[in-house]
N, C-alpha and C positions, 0 to 999 in steps of 0.2 A: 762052762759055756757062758759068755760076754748075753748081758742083758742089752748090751747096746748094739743095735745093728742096722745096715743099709737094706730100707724095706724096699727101694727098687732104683732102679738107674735105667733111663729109656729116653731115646730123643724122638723129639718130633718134629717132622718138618710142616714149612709152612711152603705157599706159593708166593713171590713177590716178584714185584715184575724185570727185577734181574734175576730171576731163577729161586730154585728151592733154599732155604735158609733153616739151619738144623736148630734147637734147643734142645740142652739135656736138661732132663728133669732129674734130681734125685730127692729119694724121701730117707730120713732117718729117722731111728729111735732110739733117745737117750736116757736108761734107767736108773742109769750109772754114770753120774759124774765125775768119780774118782779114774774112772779110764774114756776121759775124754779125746787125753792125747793120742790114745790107740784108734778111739772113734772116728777123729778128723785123718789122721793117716788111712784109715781103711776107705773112709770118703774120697780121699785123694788117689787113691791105689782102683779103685772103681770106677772114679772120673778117667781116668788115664786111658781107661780100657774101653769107655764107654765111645769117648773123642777118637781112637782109633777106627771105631767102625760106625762113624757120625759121618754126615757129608762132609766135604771140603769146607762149604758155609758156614761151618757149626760156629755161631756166632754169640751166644748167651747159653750161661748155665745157670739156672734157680737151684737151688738146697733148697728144703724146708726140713725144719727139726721140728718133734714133738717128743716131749718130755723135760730133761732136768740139765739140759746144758743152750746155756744163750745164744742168741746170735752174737754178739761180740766174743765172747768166749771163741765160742768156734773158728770166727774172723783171725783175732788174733795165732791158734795153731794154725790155720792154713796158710797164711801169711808167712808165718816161719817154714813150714814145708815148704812153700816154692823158693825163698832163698838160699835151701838146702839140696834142694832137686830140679836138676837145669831140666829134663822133661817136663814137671807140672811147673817148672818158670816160663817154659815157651810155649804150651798149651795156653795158659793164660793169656799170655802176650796176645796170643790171637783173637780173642773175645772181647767185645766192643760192652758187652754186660754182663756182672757175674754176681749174684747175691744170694746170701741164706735168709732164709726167714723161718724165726723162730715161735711158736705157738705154743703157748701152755695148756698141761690137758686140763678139760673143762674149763679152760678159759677162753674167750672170745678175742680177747688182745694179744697183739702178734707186734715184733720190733723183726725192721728190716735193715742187715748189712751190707755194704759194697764187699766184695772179695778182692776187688782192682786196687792197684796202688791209689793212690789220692794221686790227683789229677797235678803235674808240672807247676810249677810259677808261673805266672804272665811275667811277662820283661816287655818293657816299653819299647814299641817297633819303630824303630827309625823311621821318619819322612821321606818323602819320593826321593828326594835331593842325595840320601846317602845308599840309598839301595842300591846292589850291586846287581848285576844283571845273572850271575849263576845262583839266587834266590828260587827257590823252587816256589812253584804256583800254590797257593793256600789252595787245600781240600775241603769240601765240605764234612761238617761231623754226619757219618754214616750210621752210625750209636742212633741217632734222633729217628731216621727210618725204622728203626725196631720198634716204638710203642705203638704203632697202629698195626705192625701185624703181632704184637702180643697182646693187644686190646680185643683181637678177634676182627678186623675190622679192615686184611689183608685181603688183596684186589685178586682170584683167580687165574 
């Protein structure tokens, strides 16, 4: 029996005033750093399952680990499963925030990962003068709307 395991996977929703907006929560424990690889696949293989029966919104997933394996550690296997697995590739795709955060026992210091690819290059946008008109309209970043309702701090 694996000392290292997923002590729960659960989403919650919040109210925003475009409707419900899901978060999965997952906790892990890692005793065993020599089966990390196996740890972040079982994380990944629970997420998959959890996002299926998550709202349509499910919009951010936290990890938190406690024990003997990093947040970067972690980062970096999950990273390689989604380029290996077109399911938890387009799961991701969908999630505006995704991070682990790692805790060590009896310690109060915690290091936080992105699980998202690192964000595109900027490339310098042409002037009015070259814009062509089948340019699609700039979007606002909807990512920025999620820290007041995971501040606690979302409108009823």
């Amino acid at each position: 029996m694996s000392t290292n395991t997923v002590c729960s996977a659960r989403t919650v929703q919040f109210d925003s005033p475009a409707g419900p907006l899901g978060v999965i929560i997952m906790n892990l424990h890692v005793a065993d750093p020599r089966m990390a690889n196996a740890s972040v696949r079982e994380a990944a293989d629970k997420f998959k399952l959890q996002r299926l029966s998550s709202p349509l919104r499910t919009e951010t997933l936290l990890i938190t680990i406690t024990g003997e394996l990093s947040a970067d550690r972690f980062s970096q296997g999950w990273r390689l499963l989604v380029i290996e697995d077109a399911t938890l590739a387009l799961m991701m795709s969908q999630l505006h925030r995704a991070e682990v955060v790692h805790t060590s026992a009896g310690q109060g210091s915690s290091a936080t990962v992105s699980l998202l690819p690192a964000a595109a290059p900027e490339f310098p946008r042409p002037d009015a003068s070259t814009r062509h008109a089948s340019h699609a309209p700039e979007r606002p970043d909807s990512g920025s709307a999620l820290v007041p309702l995971l501040a606690g701090s979302a409108s009823a």
